[in-house]
N, C-alpha and C positions, 0 to 999 in steps of 0.2 A: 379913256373909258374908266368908271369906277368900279369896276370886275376885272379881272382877270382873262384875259383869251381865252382861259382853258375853261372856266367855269362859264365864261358867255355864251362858249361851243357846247358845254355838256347842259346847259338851259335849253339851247335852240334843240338839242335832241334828245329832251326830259324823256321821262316816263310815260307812255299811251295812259298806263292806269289813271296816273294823276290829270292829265288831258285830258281823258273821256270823264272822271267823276268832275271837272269843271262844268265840263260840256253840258252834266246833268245838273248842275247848278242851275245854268242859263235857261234849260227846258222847263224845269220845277216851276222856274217864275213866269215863265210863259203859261203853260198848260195846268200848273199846279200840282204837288207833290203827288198826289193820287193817282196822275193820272202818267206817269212818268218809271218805268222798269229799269232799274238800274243795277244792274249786273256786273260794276267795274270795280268796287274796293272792297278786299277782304277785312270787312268793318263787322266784327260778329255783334249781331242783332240779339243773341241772347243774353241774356245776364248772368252774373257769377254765382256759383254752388252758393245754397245756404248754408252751407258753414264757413265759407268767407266774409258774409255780411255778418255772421253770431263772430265770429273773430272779433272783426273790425270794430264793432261795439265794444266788443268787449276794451279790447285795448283805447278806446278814444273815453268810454267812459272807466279805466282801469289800469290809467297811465304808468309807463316803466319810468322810475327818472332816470333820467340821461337816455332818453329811445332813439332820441331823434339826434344824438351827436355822431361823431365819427367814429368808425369801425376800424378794425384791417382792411385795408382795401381789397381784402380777399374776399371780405363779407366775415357775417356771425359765422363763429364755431359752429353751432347749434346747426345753423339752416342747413350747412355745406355736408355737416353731419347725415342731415335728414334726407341731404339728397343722394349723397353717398350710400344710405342704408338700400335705397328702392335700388338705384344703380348695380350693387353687388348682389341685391337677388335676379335681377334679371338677369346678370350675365355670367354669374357666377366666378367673377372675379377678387380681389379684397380691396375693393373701394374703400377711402376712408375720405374724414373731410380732407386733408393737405390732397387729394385730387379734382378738386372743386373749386372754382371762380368764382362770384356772384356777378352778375351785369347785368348794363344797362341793357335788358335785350336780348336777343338773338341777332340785333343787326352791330350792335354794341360788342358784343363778345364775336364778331366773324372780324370787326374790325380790329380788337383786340388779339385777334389769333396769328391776323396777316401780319400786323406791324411785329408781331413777335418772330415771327418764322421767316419771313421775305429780305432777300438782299436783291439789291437794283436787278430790275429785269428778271428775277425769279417768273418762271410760270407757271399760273392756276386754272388747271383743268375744269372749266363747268361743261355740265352734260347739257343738251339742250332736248327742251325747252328746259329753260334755266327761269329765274327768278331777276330781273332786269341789273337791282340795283347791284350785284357780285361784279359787274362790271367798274362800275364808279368806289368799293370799296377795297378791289387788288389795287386798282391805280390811285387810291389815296399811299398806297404806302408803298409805292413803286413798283409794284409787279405787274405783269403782262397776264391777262385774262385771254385763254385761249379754249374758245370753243367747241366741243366734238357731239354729233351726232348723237342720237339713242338710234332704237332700230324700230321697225312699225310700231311696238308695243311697248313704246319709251322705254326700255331699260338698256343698260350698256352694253354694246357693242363692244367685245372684248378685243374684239381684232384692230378693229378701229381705234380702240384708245390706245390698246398697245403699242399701234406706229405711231400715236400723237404724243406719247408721253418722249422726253429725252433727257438731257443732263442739264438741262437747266431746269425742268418741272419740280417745283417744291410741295404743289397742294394740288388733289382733286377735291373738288366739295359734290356732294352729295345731299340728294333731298327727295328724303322718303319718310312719311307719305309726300308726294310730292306737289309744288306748285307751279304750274298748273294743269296736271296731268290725273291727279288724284291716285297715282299708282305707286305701287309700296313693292319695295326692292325683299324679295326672297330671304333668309338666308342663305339658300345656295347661288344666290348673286352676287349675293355680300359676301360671302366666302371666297367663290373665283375672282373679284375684284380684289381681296385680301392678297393673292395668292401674287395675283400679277403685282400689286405694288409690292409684295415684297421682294422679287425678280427684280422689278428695277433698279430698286432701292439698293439690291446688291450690284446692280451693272451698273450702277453710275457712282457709287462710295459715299452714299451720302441719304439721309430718310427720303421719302414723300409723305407728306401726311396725306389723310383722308380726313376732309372736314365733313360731319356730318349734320346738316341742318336741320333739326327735327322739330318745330313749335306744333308740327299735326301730330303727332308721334299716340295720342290717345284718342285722335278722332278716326275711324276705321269702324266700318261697316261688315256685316254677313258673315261675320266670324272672322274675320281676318284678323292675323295678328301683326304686329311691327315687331320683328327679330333686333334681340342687342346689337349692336354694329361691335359694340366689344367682341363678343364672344366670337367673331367672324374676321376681326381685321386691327392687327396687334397695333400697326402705328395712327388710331383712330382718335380725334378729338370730338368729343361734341357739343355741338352751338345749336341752345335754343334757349325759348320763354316761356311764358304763360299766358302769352296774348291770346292763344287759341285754345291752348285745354281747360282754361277756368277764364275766358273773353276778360282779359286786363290788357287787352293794346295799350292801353292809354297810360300805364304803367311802367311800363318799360321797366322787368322785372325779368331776368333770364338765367342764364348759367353757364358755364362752360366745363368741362370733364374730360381729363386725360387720362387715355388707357393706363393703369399700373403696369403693363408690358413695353412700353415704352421705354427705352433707354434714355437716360439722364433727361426720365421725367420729374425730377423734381427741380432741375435746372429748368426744365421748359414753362413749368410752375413758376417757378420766380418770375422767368421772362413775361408771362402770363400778367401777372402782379405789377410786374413795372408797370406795363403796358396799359392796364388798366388805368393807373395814377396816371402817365405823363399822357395819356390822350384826352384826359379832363373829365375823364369820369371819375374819378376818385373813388368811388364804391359805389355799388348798386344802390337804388332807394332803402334806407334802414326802415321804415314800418312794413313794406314790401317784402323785405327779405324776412321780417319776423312773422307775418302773417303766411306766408309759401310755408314757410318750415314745418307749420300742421297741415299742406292741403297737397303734400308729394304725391295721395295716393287720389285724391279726388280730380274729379273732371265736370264739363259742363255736359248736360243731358246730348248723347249719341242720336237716341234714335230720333229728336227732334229732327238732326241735321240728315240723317236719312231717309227720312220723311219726305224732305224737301228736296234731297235727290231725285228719289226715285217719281214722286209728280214733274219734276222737271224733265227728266231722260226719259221717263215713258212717252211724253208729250213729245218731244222732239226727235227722238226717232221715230214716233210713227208718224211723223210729219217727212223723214226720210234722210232726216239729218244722221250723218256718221260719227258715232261716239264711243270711244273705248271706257266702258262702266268703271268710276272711278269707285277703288278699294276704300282712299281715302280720305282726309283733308277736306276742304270745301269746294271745288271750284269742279266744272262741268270745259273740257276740250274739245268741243266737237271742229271735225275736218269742215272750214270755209266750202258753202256751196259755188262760190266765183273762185277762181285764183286768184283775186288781190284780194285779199281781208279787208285792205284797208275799205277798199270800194264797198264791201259787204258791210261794215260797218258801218256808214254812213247812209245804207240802202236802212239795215235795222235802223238808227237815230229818224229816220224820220214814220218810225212808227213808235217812237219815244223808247224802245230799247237800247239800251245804252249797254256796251260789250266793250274787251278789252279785246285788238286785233292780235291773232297770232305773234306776228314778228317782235310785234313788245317781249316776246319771252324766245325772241332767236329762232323761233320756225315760223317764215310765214305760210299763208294758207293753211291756217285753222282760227280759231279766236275763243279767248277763254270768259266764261259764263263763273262770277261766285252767287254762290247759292246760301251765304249766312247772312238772307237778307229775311224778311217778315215773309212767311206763308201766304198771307192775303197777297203780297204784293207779286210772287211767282206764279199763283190761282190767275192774279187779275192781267196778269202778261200773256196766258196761253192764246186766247182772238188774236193777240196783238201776231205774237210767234205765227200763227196759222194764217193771220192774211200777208205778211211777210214770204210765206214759203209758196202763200198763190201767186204771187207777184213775181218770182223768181222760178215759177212754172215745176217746183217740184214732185214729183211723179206723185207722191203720197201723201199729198196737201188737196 
């Protein structure tokens, strides 16, 4: 074989997200873009602040010399600076840049954190519904990914992670606002969750980190706020980007931040740094990191994407579907009307809805809906949703 075992197995059981956006590939060319609802990749439809495109001008016609060479592989002074400043006012800590990474990412810098932290068989707590790929990146770098429950209302179950966690757990990771649930952990969540890792932490003679994944962290609705995870949980890292608060997927432009409460966090910085270099990222994109460095405090328009929430869940529960109102993020969870999702799935596809099935994110029987798709295109899905829910004889359809 010209692959590997491991990677032929972890093909033959990819990603549902990436499977169903193929699937609407094949639909598109049948029925035609228009007419085809596509619900499966969190691919944000809007474009980035104007002051990112007056940036970028600015710099392409008002070139730095040497912009475009090599950095620290920490990233500019400057940017780690900039993100340090917003960091220490929200959580009232003394951030500075030496606490600061730049990356490739937030999937870039989650990989960066594992290879740092993880020795063989270490284990990392995801809460579920989890985010698929946390699987495929503890076991790039040898760690055992073990999965624990939320409770109705996705948040953690204290009791239950508490008998999962044990002397081998190195990292829980965390993700609020979350994907794909749209729910945003408390401070007084983040707090008892603080509390209990640090319990363990002392009963087993050794840290746990708490990885916290945040690239929604500015998209939140109806006032809600996202609380510092600093300010809630001393052994705290956090991994995220800009693909979602200023729409640069395509960028791959992130960061990483170590609590200053952290013991021989500046060792863990280093290790940070190695990590960076020898997994081949060598430093974050340099026009990237320079253009972020003025846009810490900016984000892309909120209420558009609440907009498009709230026409979507109004529609779908009075249709009779069960959905816990997401705080935040992009995506729509509603409870599967069948028990297999998957079967639900494929009942939606052939009214060219196209959905990602529960189980892709470790709960089956539900399936997650993203909603940073164009307005016309969720308006012109509502018939579709409604003779979907006659056909499955739903009391409210």
């Amino acid at each position: 074989m010209v692959i590997s075992d491991k990677i032929a197995s972890s093909l033959g059981n990819g990603s549902f997200i990436r499977k169903m956006f193929e699937e609407g590939d094949r639909l598109r060319k049948i029925h035609g873009p228009e007419n085809v609802f596509d619900f499966t990749l969190g691919n944000p439809s809007v474009e980035p602040p104007e002051k990112f495109k007056e940036l970028l001008k600015e710099f392409a016609l008002n070139p730095i010399p040497g912009m475009h060479r090599y950095m620290s592989n920490a990233g500019y002074p400057e940017t780690r600076a900039a993100v340090a400043e917003v960091l220490a006012e929200q959580s009232g800590l003394p951030f500075e840049a030496k606490h600061i990474v730049m990356t490739v990412g937030a999937g870039g810098g989650l990989n960066v954190a594992l290879k740092t932290i993880l020795n063989p068989g270490d284990e990392v707590i995801a809460l579920s519904p989890y985010f698929v790929e946390y699987g495929f990146y503890v076991d790039n770098h040898g760690g055992v990914l073990k999965v624990v429950p939320t409770n109705e209302e996705f948040l953690p179950d204290l009791n239950v992670l508490s008998s999962a966690i044990n002397y081998r757990t190195r990292a829980i990771i965390i993700n609020s606002p979350n994907n794909p649930t749209g729910v945003v952990y408390s401070a007084e969540v983040l707090a008892s969750l603080g509390k209990l890792v640090e319990e363990k932490s002392q009963q087993f003679g050794r840290p746990i980190f708490v990885l916290s994944d945040e690239p929604y962290a500015k998209i939140v609705y109806d006032g809600v706020k996202v609380p510092s995870v600093f300010a809630q949980i001393s052994n705290a890292i956090l991994v995220t980007s800009h693909s979602k608060d200023l729409a640069l997927p395509g960028e791959r432009i992130g960061y990483l931040a170590v609590s200053p409460k952290i013991n021989k966090g500046d060792l863990l910085v280093d290790g940070l740094v190695f990590c960076n270099r020898t997994l081949g990222f060598v430093n974050a994109p340099a026009l990237m990191q320079r253009l972020v460095t003025g846009l810490q405090r900016e984000s892309v328009n909120i209420q558009e994407y609440q907009e498009k929430r709230d026409v979507l869940y109004n529609h779908l529960t009075s249709l009779g579907f069960e959905i816990n109102k997401p705080q935040g993020a992009f995506y729509l969870f509603p409870k599967s009307p069948l028990n297999d999702d998957i079967e639900f799935s494929q009942k939606a596809a052939k009214y060219n809805i196209l959905l990602v099935p529960g189980g892709g994110f470790g709960t089956p029987g539900y399936f997650r809906l993203s909603y940073c798709i164009e307005m016309d295109t969720i308006k012109r899905s509502l018939p579709a949703w409604t003779e979907l829910a006659k056909e499955l004889g739903m009391k409210k359809a």
